[in-house]
C-alpha positions in Angstrom: 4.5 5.1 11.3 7.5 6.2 9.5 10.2 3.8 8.0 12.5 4.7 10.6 10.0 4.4 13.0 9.3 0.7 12.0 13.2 0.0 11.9 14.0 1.3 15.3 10.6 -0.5 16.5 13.1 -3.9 15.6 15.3 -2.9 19.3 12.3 -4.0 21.1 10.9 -7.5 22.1 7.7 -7.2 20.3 6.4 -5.1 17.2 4.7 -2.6 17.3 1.0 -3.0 18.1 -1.8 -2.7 15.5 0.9 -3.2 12.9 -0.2 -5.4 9.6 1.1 -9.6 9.4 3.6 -7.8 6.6 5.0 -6.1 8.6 5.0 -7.8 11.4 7.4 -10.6 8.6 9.4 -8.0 7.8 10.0 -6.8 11.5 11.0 -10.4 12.3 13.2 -11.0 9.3 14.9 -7.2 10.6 15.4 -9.5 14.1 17.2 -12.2 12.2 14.5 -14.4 12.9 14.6 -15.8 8.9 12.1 -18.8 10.6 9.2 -16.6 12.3 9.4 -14.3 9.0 8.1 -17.2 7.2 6.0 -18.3 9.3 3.9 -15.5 9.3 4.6 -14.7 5.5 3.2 -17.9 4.5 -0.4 -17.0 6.3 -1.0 -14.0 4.3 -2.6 -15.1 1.0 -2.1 -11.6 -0.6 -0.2 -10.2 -3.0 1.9 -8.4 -0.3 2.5 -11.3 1.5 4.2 -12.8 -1.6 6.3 -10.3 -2.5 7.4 -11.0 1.3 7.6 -14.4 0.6 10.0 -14.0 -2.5 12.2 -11.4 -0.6 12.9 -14.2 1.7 13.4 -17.3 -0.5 15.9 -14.8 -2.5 17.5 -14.1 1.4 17.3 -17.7 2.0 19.0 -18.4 -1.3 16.2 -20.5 -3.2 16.0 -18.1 -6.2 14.0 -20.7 -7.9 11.5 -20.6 -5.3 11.8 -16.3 -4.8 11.0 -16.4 -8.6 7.4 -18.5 -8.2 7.0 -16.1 -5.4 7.7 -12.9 -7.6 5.2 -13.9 -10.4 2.8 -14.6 -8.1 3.5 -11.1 -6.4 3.3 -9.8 -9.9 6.2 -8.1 -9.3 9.6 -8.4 -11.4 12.6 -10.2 -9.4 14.8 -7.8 -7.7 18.3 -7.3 -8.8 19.4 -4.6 -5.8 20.9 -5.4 -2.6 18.5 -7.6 0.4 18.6 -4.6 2.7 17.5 -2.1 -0.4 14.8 -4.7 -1.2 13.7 -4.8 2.3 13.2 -1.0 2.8 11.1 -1.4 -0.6 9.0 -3.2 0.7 8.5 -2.0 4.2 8.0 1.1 2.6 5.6 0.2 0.1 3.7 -1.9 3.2 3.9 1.3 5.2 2.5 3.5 2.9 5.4 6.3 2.8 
């Protein structure tokens, strides 16, 4: 699936089936839904799923809390815009 694949995917009521619990975060924070994002960000005890996790605590505003999540993501904190982060991500989760 391509990135803009996975984005236009975010028009329907579901994601996209067979997708990964990352993406299936970052499809619901691309909804809006900040709530169902971390829902299913916080049951995925990987790497990826903190790096997810920070993204949305830096969303949220609780950069304190999006820097615990970046270290533990062992990733550095990111300084660009939410929506550039987000296609980071979601690119780096889909492989392209």
């Amino acid at each position: 699936m391509t990135l803009a694949e996975f984005r236009d995917s975010t028009r329907h009521a579901e994601p996209p089936a067979g997708v990964t619990p990352a993406l299936v975060a970052l499809w619901h924070d691309a909804r809006e839904d900040w709530e169902r994002a971390h829902q299913v960000a916080q049951d995925i005890d990987t790497t990826e799923g903190a790096w997810i996790h920070a993204y949305l605590h830096r969303k949220e505003g609780d950069l304190a809390n999006a820097g615990y999540w970046y270290r533990r993501a062992g990733k550095p904190e990111f300084k660009g815009s939410l929506d550039a982060e987000w296609t980071s991500i979601a690119t780096a989760m889909l492989g392209t």
